[in-house]
C-alpha positions in Angstrom: 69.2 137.6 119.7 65.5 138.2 117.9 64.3 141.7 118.5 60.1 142.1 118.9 58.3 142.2 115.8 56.2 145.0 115.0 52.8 142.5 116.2 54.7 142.3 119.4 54.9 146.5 120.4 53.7 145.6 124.0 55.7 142.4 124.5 57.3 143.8 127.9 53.3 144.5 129.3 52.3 140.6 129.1 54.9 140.5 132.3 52.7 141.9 135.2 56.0 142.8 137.4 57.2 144.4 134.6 53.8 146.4 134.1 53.8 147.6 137.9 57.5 149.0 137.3 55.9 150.8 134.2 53.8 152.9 136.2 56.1 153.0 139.3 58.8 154.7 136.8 56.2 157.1 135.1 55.0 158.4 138.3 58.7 158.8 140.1 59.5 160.4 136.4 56.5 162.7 136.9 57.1 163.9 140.4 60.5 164.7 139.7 59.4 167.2 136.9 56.5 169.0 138.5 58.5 169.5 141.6 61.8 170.4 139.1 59.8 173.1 137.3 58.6 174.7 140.8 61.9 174.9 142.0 63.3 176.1 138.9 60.5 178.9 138.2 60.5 179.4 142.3 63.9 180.1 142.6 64.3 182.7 139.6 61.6 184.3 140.9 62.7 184.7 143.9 66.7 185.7 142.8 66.7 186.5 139.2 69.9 185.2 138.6 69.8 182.0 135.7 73.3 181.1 138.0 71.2 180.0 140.4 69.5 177.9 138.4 72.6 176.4 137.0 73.1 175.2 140.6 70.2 173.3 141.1 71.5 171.0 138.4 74.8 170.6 139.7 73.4 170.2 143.5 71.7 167.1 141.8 74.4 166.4 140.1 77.6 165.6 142.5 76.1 162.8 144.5 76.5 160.8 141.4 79.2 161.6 140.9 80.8 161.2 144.4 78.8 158.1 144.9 79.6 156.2 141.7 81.7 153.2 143.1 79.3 152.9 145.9 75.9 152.7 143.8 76.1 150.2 141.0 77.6 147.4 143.5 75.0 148.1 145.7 72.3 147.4 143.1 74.5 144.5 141.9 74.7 143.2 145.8 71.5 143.5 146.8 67.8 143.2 146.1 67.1 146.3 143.3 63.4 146.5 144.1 63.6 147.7 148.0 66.8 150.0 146.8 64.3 151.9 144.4 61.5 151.8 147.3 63.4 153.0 149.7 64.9 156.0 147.4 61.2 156.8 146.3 60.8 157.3 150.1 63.5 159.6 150.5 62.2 161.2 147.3 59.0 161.8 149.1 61.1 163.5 152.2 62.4 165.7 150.2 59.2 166.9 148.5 58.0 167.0 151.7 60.9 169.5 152.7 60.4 171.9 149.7 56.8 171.8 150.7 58.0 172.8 153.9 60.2 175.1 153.4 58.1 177.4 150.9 54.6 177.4 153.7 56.8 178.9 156.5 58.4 181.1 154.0 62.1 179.7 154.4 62.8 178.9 150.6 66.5 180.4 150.3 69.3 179.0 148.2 71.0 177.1 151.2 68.4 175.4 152.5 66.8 174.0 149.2 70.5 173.2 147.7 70.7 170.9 151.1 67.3 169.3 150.2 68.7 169.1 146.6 71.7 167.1 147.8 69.8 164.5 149.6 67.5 164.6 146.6 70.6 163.9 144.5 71.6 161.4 146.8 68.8 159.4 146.7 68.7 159.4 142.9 71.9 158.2 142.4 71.1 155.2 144.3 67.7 155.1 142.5 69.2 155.1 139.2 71.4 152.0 138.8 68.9 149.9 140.6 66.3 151.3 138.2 67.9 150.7 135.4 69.1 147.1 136.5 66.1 146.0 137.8 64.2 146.0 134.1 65.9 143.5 132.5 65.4 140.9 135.6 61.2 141.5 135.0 61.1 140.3 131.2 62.7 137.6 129.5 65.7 138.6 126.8 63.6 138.6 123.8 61.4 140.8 125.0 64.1 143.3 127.0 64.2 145.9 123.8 60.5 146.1 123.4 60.9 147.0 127.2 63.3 149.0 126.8 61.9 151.3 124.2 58.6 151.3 126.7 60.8 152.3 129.9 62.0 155.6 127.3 58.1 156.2 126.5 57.7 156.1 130.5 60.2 158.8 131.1 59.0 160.9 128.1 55.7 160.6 128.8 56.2 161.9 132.1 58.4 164.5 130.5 55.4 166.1 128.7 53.0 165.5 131.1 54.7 166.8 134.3 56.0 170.1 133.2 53.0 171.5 132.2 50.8 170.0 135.2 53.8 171.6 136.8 53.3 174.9 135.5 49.8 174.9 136.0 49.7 173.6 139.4 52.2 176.5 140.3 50.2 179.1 138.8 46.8 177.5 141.8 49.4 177.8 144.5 53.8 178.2 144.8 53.1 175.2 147.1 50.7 172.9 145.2 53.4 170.9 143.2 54.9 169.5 145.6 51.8 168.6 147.3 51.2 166.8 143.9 54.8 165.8 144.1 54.3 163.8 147.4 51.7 161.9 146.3 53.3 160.5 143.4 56.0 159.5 145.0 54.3 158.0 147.4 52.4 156.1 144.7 55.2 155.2 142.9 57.0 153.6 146.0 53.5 151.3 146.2 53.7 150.4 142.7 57.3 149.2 143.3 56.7 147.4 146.4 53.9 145.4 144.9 56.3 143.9 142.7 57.1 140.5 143.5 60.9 139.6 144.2 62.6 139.0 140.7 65.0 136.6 140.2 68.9 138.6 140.2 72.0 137.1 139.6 74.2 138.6 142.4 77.6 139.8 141.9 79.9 137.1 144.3 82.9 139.0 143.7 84.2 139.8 147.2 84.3 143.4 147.7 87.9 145.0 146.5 88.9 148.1 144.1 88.8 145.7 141.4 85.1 144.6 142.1 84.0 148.6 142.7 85.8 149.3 139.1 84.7 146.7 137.0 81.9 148.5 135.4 84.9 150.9 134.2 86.4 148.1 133.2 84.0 146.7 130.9 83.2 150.3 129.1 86.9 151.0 128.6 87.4 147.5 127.0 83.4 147.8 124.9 84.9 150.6 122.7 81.3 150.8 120.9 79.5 151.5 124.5 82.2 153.4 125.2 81.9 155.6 122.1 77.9 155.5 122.7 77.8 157.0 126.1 80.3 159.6 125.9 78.8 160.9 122.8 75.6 161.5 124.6 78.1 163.1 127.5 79.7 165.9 125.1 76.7 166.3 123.1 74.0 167.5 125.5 77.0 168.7 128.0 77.2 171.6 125.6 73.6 171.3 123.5 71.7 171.1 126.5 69.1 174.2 127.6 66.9 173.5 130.1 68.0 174.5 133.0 67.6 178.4 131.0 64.3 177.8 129.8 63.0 179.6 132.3 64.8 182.9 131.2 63.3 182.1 127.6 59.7 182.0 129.0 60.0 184.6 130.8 62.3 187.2 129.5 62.5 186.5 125.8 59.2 184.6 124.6 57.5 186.7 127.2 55.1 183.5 128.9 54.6 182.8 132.2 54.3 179.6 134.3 52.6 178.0 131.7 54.4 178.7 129.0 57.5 176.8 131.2 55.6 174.1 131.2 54.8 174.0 127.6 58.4 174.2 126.5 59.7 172.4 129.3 57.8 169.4 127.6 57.9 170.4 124.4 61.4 167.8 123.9 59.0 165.1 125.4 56.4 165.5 122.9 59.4 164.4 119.8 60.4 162.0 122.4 57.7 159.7 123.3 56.2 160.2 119.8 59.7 158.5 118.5 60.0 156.0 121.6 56.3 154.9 120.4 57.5 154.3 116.9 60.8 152.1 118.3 58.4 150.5 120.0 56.3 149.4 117.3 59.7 149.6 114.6 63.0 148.8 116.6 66.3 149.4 115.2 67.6 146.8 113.0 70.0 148.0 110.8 72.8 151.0 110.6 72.3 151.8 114.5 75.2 153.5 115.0 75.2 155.8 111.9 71.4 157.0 113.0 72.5 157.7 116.4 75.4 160.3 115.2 72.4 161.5 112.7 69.9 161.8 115.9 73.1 163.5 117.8 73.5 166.1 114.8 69.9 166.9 114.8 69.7 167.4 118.0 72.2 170.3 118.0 70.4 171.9 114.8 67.3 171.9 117.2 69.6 173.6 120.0 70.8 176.2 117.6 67.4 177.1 116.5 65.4 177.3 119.7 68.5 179.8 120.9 67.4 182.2 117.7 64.2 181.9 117.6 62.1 184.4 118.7 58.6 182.9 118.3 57.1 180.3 120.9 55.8 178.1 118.0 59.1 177.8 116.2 60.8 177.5 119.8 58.4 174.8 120.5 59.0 173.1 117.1 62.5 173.2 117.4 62.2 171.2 121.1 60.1 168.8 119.6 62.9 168.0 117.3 65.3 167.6 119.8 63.6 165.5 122.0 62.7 163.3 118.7 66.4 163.3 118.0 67.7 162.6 121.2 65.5 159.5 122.0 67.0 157.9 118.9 70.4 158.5 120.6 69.0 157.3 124.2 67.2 154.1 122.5 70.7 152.8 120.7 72.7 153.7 123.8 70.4 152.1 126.4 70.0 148.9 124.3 73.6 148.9 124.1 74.5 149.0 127.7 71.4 146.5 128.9 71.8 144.1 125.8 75.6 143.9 126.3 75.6 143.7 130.2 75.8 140.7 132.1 73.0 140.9 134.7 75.8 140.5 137.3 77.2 144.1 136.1 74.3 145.5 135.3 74.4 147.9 138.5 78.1 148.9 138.4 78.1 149.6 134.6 74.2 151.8 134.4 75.9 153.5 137.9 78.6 154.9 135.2 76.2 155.2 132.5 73.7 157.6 135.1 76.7 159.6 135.7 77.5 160.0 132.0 74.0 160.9 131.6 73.5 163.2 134.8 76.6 165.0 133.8 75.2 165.3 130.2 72.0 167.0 132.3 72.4 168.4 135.2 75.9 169.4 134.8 74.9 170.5 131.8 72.3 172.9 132.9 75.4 174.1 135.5 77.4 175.0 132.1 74.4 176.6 130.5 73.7 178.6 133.3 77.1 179.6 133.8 77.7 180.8 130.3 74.5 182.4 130.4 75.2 184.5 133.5 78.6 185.3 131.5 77.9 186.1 128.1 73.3 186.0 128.0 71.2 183.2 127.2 71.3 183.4 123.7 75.2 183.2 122.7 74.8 180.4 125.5 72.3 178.1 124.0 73.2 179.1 120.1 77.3 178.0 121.0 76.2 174.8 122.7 74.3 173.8 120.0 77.2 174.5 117.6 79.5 172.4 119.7 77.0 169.4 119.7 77.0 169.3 115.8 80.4 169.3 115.6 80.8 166.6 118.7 78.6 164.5 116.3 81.2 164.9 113.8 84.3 164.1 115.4 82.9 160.8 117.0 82.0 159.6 113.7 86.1 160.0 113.2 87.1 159.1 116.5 84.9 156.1 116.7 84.5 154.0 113.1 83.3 150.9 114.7 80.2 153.0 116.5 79.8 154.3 113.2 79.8 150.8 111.5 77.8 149.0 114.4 74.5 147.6 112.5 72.2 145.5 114.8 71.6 146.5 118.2 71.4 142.4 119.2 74.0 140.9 120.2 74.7 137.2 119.6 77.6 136.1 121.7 77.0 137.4 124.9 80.2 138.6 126.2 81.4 138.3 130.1 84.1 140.4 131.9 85.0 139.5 135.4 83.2 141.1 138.3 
């Protein structure tokens, strides 16, 4: 399969459907981050304890876990464009909640982790038909252009909403998820004024067999296999968000704003190199600069836990979030090049579960060590353990090592 050319960088955006999803994804990616960093700062502020904030990742967290057999067949069964309006609607009930909760003074860890929940919830569903719903907007040459451009979406929003985030907080506790709302709300327009794409739809009666055949098809892709779980382990341990809050506040000594800053720090390197994979895809040695991106990425971890200067803490997010996208761009073209459409839901459902628990339950294990043993030791060990994850999958996994092109030709089908 041809991959775009570099005259061809905005291939995906001479689809209009696929345009709307663009800025339907970039504002559902925003909302989640300016309401993430007000929760985050809100509730350290109001317990002190960086446990506390490892739970908000794992509240987010178990629904997709719980729900994983449930929420790639539904975006396989049914029409992915209403699943990801209706979850931006729920999305908006939930802002709407936090919002609530903080005017009449009831923001306590019980009642936001129960918001969180149905916030998780809602994403899980979101994800798979998300993810799926992409590749039924543009035609297959022009899928890894969009692909690379879905990345810049999230990345973009990344940088953008932290620090609009941080600065909306520091008008008013309640502002940013005032803002929140109304990007959701947006984005749940911007979806709905998609016309209906065409989607194959699984016809596989509904069994255990049916529910477990995105499992199936990573176990038997050994390369997608190797691609996913890397990213799993790697930013499992490597991963220090959810304790950038202690860093801006008790060790680089910055206040809201400074959260922003490094909260988007990872998404400056990131949408700077999903920009260049959009104008200069991949083409050759995939895998090997994926394990490179993975290694670098746990350098960066290793230096932003020593550092104890915002610049070189910011520098060292920057190369991170550069690093990481190179890892994110191989994987994701992996998964949606290789997938039939009829799977799509089932196996991204298993692939946002590798990825939430490479995040949020991430965050839970960097909060957790950090409560344990500080926020230093935490972040500098992580970021230890990702180099050396990088290492032993280029062992454990020679044919992700050897994998060159990310087309391709022979497009293989499991049974659904």
């Amino acid at each position: 399969m041809s991959m775009p050319t570099e005259g061809h960088r905005f291939a995906a955006f001479r689809h209009p459907s696929y345009a709307r999803f663009f800025v339907s994804r970039f504002l559902y990616g925003f909302a989640m981050q300016v309401v993430s960093v007000a929760v985050g700062w809100q509730m350290y502020d109001l317990t002190g304890d960086p446990f506390m904030l490892g739970l908000i990742g794992l509240m987010q967290f178990a629904p997709s876990l719980a729900l994983i057999l449930v929420t790639g067949s539904v975006a396989d069964r049914y029409n992915r464009r209403m699943i990801m309006a209706v979850c931006l609607v729920v999305c908006t009930l939930c802002a709407a909640a936090l919002l609530g909760l903080t005017e009449f003074g009831l923001f306590a860890p019980t009642p936001v982790f129960g918001v969180l929940v149905v916030f998780g919830i809602a994403r899980a569903f979101l994800g798979p038909a998300m993810q799926s719903l992409a590749p039924n907007l543009v035609p297959e040459k022009d899928l890894s252009n969009a692909i690379a451009w879905n990345s810049t979406a999230q990345q973009t929003a990344t940088i953008t909403g932290p620090v609009t985030g941080g600065l909306l907080y520091g008008l008013g506790v309640t502002v940013p998820y005032a803002v929140g709302i109304a990007m959701f709300v947006a984005a749940s327009l911007a979806v709905i004024s998609i016309p209906k794409p065409p989607q194959r739809i699984s016809g596989a009666a509904k069994s255990w067999e049916s529910l477990v055949a995105g499992f199936r098809y990573i176990r038997a892709e050994k390369v997608v296999l190797g691609a996913i779980s890397l990213d799993l382990f790697a930013v499992l341990l490597g991963g220090a968000v959810a304790l950038m809050p202690v860093f801006a506040r008790d060790i680089l000594v910055l206040g809201p704003w400074g959260l922003g800053l490094l909260r988007s720090a990872p998404g400056v390197g990131s949408v700077a190199m999903a920009f260049w994979l959009a104008a200069h895809p991949i083409r050759h040695r995939a895998g090997v600069l994926m394990l490179i991106g993975v290694g670098l990425f746990g350098v960066g971890t290793v230096v932003f836990g020593l550092s104890q200067w915002a610049w070189l803490s910011i520098a060292a997010l920057v190369i991170m979030g550069a690093s990481d996208m190179i890892s994110v761009y191989v994987r994701n073209s992996l998964v949606m090049l290789w997938t039939p459409d009829e799977l799509r839901g089932r196996v991204t459902a298993v692939n946002m579960v590798f990825i939430g628990a490479s995040n949020e339950l991430g965050e839970f294990r960097a909060g957790t060590m950090a409560a344990m043993i500080g926020a230093v030791p935490a972040v500098v060990i992580g970021g230890i353990g990702t180099i050396a994850v990088a290492a032993l999958w280029a062992l454990r996994f020679p044919k992700l090592r050897r994998i060159d092109s990310l087309a391709v030709p022979d497009r293989r089908r499991l049974p659904g």
